[in-house]
Structures are given as structure tokens and as C-alpha cells.
N, C-alpha and C positions, 0 to 999 in steps of 0.2 A: 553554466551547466547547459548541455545539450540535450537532447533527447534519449539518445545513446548512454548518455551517462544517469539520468532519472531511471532509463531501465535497469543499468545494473545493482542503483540504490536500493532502488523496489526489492530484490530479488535476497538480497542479502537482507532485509527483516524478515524472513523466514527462520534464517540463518539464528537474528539473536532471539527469537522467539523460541525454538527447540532448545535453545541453549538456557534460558529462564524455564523450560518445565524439567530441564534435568537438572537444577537445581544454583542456576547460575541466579547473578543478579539482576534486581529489576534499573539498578543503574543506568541509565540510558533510556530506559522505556518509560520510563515517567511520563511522558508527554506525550503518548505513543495514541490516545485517541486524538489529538487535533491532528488533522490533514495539513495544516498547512506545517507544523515545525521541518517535516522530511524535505529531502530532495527533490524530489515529484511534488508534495505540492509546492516549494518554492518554484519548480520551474514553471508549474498552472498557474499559479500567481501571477508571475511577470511572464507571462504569455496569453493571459485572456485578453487583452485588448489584442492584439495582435492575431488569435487564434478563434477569438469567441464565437465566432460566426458558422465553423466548421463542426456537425454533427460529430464525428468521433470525438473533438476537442471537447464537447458538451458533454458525452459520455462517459470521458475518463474524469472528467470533474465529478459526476456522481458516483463512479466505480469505486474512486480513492475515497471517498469519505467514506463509502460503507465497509471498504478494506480497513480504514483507520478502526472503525467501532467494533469491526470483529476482532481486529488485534489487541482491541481494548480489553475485548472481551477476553481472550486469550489469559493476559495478565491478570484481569481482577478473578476468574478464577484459580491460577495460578499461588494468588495472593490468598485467596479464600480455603486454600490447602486440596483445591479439586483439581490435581492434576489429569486425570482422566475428562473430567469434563474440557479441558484445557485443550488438550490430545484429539477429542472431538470435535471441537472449532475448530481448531489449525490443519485437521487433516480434513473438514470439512466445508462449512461457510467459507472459512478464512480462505482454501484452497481453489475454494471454486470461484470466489472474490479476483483473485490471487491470476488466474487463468485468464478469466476475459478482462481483467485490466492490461496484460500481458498482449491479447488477442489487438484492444483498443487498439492500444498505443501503437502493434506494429503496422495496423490501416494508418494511421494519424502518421507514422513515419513516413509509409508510403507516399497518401496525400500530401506531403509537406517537402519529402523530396520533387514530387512530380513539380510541387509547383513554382 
């Protein structure tokens, strides 16, 4: 997986998250707080030796993980029958999580093509 493609992973847990507050399954989200089971963080994974040294590369390491915990967050309210709270993270924390990981990555792309 490329960079390219972590971004479009990202972008689509958006996708199954509205779909779990309107009433879909939590099937697949199960594991949706650890960072590393996604496509982004396998691609951080097997890119930190390679990348670690690069400030946005350090950045998006901390982005994703507090992106994963809001999503968690997302679900275990979702679970707890508070869809409105649910609604609240994902159009809020989650969103704004959601942005500057978004923002990272396309410096990090930049930096990476440049070099």
C-alpha cells in the first residue's frame, strides 16, 4: 500500500461509521480503536523506520491514534444506544481529527515525493 491509497482508506471510515449510527452493523468496527489494524496504520507501521525521522511522519502517528479513539468513541456510544452523542463526535472531534490527518498526510506526500 502507498500513501495514496492509506488516504483513500482513511476517508472511507467515515463512510462505515454514519452507516453504524443509522443503524447498520458494528461488524467490521470491532477493532476500530487500535490504530494499527487499518490501512494507514499498517502503512505507519512498515514506514517508521523508513520515515521516522520526518516531523509530519511523527505527526500523523499521533493524529491516527487519537482519530482511532474517537472512532472508538463513535461506536461505544453508538453501542450505549446514544446516537446523538455518536453524531457529536463524528461530526465533531472525529471531524476535526479526520481534517488535519488529511492536512498531514498531504505535506508528508508532498515531502516524500520531493524527495
Amino acid at each position: 500500500m502507498n500513501l495514496y491509497e492509506a488516504i483513500d482508506a482513511h476517508v472511507a471510515w467515515k463512510q462505515r461509521l454514519i452507516a453504524l449510527i443509522d443503524g447498520g452493523s458494528v461488524k467490521g468496527l470491532r477493532n476500530v480503536g487500535d490504530d494499527t489494524a487499518c490501512a494507514l496504520g499498517h502503512w505507519i507501521q512498515t514506514n517508521g523506520e523508513k520515515h521516522g525521522d520526518i516531523e509530519e511522519f511523527q505527526r500523523l502517528q499521533d493524529e491516527h491514534v487519537a482519530f482511532h479513539r474517537y472512532a472508538e468513541a463513535v461506536v461505544e456510544a453508538v453501542q450505549q444506544g446514544d446516537n446523538e452523542r455518536a453524531y457529536e463526535i463524528l461530526h465533531g472531534e472525529y471531524s476535526t481529527m479526520s481534517m488535519h490527518i488529511m492536512r498531514t498526510m498531504a505535506r508528508l506526500r508532498r515531502k516524500l515525493d520531493g524527495d
